[in-house]
C-alpha positions as CSV (number, residue, x, y, z in Angstrom):
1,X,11.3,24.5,-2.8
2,X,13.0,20.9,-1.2
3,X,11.8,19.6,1.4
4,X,13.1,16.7,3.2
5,X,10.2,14.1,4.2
6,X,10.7,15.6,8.0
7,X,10.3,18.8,7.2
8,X,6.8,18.3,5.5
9,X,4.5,18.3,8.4
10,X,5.8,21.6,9.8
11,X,5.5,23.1,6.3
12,X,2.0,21.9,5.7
13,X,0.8,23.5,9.2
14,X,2.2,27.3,7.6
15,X,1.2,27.2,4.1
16,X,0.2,24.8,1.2
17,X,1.0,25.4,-2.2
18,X,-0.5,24.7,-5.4
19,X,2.1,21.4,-6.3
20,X,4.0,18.8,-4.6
21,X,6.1,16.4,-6.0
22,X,6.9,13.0,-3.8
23,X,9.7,11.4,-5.1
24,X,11.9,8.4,-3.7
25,X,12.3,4.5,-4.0
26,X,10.5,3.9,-0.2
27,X,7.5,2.8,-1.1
28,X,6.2,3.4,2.5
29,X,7.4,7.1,3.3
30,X,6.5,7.7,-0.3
31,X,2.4,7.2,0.1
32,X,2.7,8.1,4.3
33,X,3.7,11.8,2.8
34,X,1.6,11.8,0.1
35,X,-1.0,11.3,2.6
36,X,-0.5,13.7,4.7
37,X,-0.4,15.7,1.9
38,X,-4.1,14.7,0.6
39,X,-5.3,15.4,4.5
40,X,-4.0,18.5,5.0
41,X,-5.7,19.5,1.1
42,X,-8.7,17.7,2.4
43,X,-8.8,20.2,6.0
44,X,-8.4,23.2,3.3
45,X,-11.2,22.4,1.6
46,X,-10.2,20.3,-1.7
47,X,-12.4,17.8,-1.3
48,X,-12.8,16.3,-4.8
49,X,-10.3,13.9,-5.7
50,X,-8.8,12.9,-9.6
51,X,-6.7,9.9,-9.3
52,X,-4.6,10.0,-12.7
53,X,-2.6,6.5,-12.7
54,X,0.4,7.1,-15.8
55,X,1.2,4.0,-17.6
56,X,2.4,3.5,-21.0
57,X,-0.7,4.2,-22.8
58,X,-1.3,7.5,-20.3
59,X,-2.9,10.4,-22.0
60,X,-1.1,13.1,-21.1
61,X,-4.0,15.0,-22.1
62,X,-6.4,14.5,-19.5
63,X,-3.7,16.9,-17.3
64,X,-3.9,19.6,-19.2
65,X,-7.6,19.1,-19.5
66,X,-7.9,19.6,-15.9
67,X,-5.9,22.8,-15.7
68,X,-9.0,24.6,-16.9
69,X,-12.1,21.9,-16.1
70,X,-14.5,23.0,-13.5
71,X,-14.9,21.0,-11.0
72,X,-17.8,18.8,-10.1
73,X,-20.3,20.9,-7.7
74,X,-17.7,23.6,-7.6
75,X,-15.5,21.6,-5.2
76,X,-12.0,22.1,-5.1
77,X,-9.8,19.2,-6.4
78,X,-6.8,17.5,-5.4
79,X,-5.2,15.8,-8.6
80,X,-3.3,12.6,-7.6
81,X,-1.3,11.6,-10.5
82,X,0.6,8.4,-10.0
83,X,4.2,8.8,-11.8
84,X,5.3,4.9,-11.0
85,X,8.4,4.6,-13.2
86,X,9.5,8.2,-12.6
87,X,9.6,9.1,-16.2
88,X,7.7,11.9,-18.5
89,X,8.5,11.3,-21.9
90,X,8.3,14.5,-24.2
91,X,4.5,14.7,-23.9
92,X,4.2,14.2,-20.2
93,X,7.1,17.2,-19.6
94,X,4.8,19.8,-22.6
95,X,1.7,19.1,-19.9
96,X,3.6,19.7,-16.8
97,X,5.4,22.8,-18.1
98,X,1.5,23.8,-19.5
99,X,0.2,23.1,-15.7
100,X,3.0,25.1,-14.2
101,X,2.4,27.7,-16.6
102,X,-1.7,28.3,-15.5
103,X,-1.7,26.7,-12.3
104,X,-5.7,26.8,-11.7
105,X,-7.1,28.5,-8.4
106,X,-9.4,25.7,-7.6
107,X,-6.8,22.7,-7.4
108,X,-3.4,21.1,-6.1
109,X,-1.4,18.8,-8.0
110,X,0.1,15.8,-6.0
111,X,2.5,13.4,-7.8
112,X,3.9,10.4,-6.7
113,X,6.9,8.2,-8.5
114,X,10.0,7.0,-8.1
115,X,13.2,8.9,-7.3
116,X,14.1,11.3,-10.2
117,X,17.6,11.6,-11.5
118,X,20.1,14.2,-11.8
119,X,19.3,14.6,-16.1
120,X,15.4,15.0,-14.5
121,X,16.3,17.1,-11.9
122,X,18.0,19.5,-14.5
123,X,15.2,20.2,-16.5
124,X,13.1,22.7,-17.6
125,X,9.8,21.4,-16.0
126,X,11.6,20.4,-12.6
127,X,13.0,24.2,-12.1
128,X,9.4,25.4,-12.5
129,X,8.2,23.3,-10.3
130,X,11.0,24.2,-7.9
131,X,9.7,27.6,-8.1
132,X,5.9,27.3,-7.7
133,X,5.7,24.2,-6.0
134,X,7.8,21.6,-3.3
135,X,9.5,18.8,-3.9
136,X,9.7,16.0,-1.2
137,X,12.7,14.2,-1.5
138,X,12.6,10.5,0.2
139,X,15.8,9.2,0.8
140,X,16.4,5.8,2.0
141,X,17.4,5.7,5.9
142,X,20.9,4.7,7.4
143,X,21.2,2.0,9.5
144,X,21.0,4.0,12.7
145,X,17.7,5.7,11.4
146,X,15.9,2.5,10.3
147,X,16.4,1.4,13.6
148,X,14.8,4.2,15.4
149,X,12.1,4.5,13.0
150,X,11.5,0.4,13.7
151,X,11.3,1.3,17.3
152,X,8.8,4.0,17.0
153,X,6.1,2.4,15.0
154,X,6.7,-1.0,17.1
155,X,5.7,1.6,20.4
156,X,2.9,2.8,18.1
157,X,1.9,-0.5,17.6
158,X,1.6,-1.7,21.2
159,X,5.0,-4.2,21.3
160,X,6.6,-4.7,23.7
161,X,10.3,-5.3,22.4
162,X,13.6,-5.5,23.8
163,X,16.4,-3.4,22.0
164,X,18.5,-6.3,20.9
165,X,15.0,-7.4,19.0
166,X,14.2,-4.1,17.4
167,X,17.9,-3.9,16.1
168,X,17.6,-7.6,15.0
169,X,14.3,-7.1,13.3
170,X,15.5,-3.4,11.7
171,X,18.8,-5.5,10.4
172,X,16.7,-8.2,8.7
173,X,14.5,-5.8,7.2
174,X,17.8,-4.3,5.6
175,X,16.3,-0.7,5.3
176,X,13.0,-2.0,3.6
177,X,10.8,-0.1,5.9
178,X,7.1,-1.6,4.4
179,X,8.4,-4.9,5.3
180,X,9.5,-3.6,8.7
181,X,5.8,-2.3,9.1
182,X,4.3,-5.6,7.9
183,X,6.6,-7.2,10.4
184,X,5.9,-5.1,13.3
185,X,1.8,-6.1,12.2
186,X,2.4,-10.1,11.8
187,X,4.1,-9.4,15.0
188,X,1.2,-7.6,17.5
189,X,-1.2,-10.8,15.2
190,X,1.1,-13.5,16.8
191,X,2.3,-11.9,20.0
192,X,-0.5,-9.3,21.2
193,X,0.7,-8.2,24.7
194,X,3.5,-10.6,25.1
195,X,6.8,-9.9,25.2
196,X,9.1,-10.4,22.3
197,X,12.8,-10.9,22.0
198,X,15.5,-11.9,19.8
199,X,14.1,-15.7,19.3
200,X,10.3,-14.9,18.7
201,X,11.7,-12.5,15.8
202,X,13.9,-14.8,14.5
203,X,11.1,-18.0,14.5
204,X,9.0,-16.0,12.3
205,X,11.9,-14.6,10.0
206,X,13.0,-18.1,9.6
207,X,9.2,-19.2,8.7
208,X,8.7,-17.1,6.3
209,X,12.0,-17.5,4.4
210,X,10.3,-20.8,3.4
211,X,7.1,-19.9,2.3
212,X,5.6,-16.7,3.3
213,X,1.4,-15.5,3.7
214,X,2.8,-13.0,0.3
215,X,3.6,-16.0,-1.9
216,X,-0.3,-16.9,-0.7
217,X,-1.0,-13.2,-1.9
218,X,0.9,-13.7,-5.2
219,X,-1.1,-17.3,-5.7
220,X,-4.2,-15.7,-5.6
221,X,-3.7,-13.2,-7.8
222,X,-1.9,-15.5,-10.5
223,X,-5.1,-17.6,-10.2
224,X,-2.8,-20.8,-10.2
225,X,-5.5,-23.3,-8.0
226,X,-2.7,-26.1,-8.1
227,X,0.0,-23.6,-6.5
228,X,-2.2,-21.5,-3.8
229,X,-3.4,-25.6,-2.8
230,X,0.7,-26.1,-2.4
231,X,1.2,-23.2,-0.5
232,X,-1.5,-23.6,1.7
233,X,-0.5,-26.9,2.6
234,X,3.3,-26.1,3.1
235,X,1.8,-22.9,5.9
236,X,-0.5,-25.2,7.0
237,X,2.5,-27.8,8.0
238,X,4.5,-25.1,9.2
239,X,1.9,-24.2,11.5
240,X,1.5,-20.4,10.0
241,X,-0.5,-18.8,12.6
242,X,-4.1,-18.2,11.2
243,X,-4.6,-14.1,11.8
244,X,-1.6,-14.6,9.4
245,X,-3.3,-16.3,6.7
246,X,-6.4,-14.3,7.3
247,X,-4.4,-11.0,7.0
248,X,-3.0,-11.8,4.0
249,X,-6.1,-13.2,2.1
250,X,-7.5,-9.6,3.4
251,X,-4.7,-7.6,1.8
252,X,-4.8,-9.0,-1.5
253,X,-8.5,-8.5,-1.5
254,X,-8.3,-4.9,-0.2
255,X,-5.8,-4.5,-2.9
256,X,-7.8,-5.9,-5.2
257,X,-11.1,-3.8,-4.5
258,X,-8.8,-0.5,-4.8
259,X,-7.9,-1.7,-8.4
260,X,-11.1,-2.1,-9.4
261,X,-12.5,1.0,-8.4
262,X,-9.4,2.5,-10.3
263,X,-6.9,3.5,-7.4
264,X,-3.4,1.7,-7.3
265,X,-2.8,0.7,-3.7
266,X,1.2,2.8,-3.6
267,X,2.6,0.7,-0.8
268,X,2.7,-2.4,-3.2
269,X,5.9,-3.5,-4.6
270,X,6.6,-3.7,-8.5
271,X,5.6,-7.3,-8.9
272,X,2.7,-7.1,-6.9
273,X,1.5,-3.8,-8.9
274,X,2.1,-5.6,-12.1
275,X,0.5,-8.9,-10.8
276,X,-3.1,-6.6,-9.7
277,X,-3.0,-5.2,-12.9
278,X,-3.4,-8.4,-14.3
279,X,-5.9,-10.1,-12.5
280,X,-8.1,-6.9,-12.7
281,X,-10.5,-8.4,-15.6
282,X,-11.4,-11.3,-12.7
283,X,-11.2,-9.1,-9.9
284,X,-13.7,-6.9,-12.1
285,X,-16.3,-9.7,-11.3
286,X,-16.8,-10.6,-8.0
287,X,-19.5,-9.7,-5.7
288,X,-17.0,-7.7,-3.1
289,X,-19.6,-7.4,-0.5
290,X,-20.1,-11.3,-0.7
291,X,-16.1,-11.3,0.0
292,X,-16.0,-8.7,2.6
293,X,-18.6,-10.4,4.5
294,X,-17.2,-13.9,4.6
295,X,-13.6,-12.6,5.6
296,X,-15.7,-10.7,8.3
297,X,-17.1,-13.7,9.2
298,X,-13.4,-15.9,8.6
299,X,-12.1,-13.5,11.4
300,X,-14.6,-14.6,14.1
301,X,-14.3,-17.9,13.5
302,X,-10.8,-17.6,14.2
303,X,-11.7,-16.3,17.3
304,X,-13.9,-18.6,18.5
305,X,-16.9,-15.9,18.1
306,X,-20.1,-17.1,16.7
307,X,-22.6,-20.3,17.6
308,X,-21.3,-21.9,14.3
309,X,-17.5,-20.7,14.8
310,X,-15.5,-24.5,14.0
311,X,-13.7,-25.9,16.9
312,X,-11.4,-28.0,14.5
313,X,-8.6,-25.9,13.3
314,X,-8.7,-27.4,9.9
315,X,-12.1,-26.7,9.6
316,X,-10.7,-23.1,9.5
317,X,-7.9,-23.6,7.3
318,X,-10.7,-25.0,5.0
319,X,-12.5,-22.0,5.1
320,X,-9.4,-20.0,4.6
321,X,-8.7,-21.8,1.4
322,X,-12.3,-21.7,0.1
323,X,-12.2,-17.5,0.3
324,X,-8.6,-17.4,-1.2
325,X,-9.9,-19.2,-4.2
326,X,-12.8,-17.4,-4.4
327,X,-10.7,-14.3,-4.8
328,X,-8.8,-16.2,-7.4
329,X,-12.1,-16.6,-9.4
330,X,-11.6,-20.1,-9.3
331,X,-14.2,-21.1,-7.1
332,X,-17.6,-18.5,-6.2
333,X,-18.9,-21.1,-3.5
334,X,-18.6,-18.9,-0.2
335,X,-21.2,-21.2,1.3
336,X,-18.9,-23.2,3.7
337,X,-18.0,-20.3,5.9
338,X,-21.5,-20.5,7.2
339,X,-23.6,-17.5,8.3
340,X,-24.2,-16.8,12.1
């Protein structure tokens, strides 16, 4: 069975079967259905969760292994195999066709990857799974769609947004809906309640066409001191908005955290996936709760909250840089963003 990503919800409230197959190049409606997915599997009583992340060195073994492994306390399971190049190989097609072929009682198989092609979607394996199981095909949206999807999620967001600035922000985002949805976010940072038009759109487009909070992100993560200094400074003279800087410090190490405790954030584009997998050995040895607690702490200061919150904004920029180079592992010293 096809689905299309619309149809999925209405499917999942009548029946769930025992294998679904997301596949498309948006990142975002990729993981959102795969979600809802993993929820509705969750509600049924598939608890347990095997997160299978397929890389070059993947052993194609461990899914054939779990066709027939009990599962720990009895639970049902939900295998989450993470497909991110789209392609099986020889051995990865034998252990699909296998799984098809017994498809346990006690588990669903959820894959995620990239969108499959027509030699793919002619095969052997994808016809059994067309007949046992869904695929969710995730196309990209037309213009006219992107734009009412942008509008949605920016009335789901709180904004309040005139339609000449929704169409102007869904036409810079060219159909690239996760950085329509980080948008719409730096937006309600920057511009709570107020409301936004064509120019307060464009100010921050422009902004970040110079140097944007994700080459902070990247900085970090390529543990380049001299470089996350430089970009610092250039946001800093730009006058980047600090729940900016503290967002994107917070994503990297939220990424970060899911890497180490072996899930690959989906919503994360090639180079940033490549990028975490990198920096995992470092990210492998920081204290996260030390982390966690001093971006807790970053985010009142910001606010003015706390009898030691900084009234000097550079003090805060300072205490921005000294967590963003703690999650580089170049400095461990989280002592400057004082305790309360």
């Amino acid at each position: 069975m096809q689905l299309a990503v619309e149809q999925v919800a209405d499917h999942l409230t009548r029946q769930l079967l025992p294998v679904y197959w997301v596949t498309g190049n948006e990142p975002l409606q990729v993981m959102e259905t795969a979600e809802l997915i993993r929820a509705k599997a969750q509600e049924r009583g598939f608890i347990e969760r095997q997160l299978l992340s397929v890389d070059a060195q993947f052993d194609w073994g461990l899914l054939t292994e779990s066709a027939s492994a009990l599962s720990l306390f009895a639970q049902q399971t939900l295998i989450d195999l993470r497909l991110y190049n789209a392609k099986l190989g020889q051995n990865g097609a034998k252990a699909l066709q296998y799984y098809l072929s017994t498809l346990p009682g006690d588990k669903i198989l959820l894959v995620q990857s990239e969108r499959l092609d027509k030699s793919q979607r002619s095969s052997a394996w994808f016809k059994a799974l067309d007949k046992v199981g869904v695929i969710v095909n995730v196309w990209e949206l037309t213009p006219a769609k992107t734009q009412a999807w942008v509008a949605k999620r920016a009335q789901q967001a709180g904004l309040k947004t005139s339609t000449e600035a929704l169409r102007y922000l869904s036409e810079c985002m060219e159909g690239n809906l996760l950085a329509a949805q980080q948008e719409i976010q730096k937006l309600k940072l920057l511009f709570g309640e107020q409301e936004i038009d064509v120019k307060h759109i464009a100010s921050t487009v422009a902004d970040n066409a110079r140097y944007t909070t994700f080459d902070l992100g990247d900085a970090i993560l390529q543990r380049d001191q001299q470089r996350l200094l430089h970009v610092f400074k250039v946001l800093q003279a730009e006058d980047t908005a600090m729940p900016l800087i503290i967002w994107a410090v917070g994503e990297v190490m939220r990424q970060g955290y899911e890497v180490v405790h072996g899930n690959m954030p989906p919503a994360v584009t090639p180079m940033r996936r490549e990028a975490l997998q990198r920096a995992r050995p470092h990210l492998q040895k920081l204290h996260w709760s030390v982390g966690f607690e001093a971006l807790g702490r970053l985010e009142q200061h910001a606010k003015g909250v706390g009898i030691d919150a900084p009234r000097n904004t550079d003090r805060l920029w300072d205490e921005a840089i000294t967590l963003a180079l703690w999650c580089a592992g170049i400095s461990i010293n989280l002592m400057t963003i004082s305790t309360q």
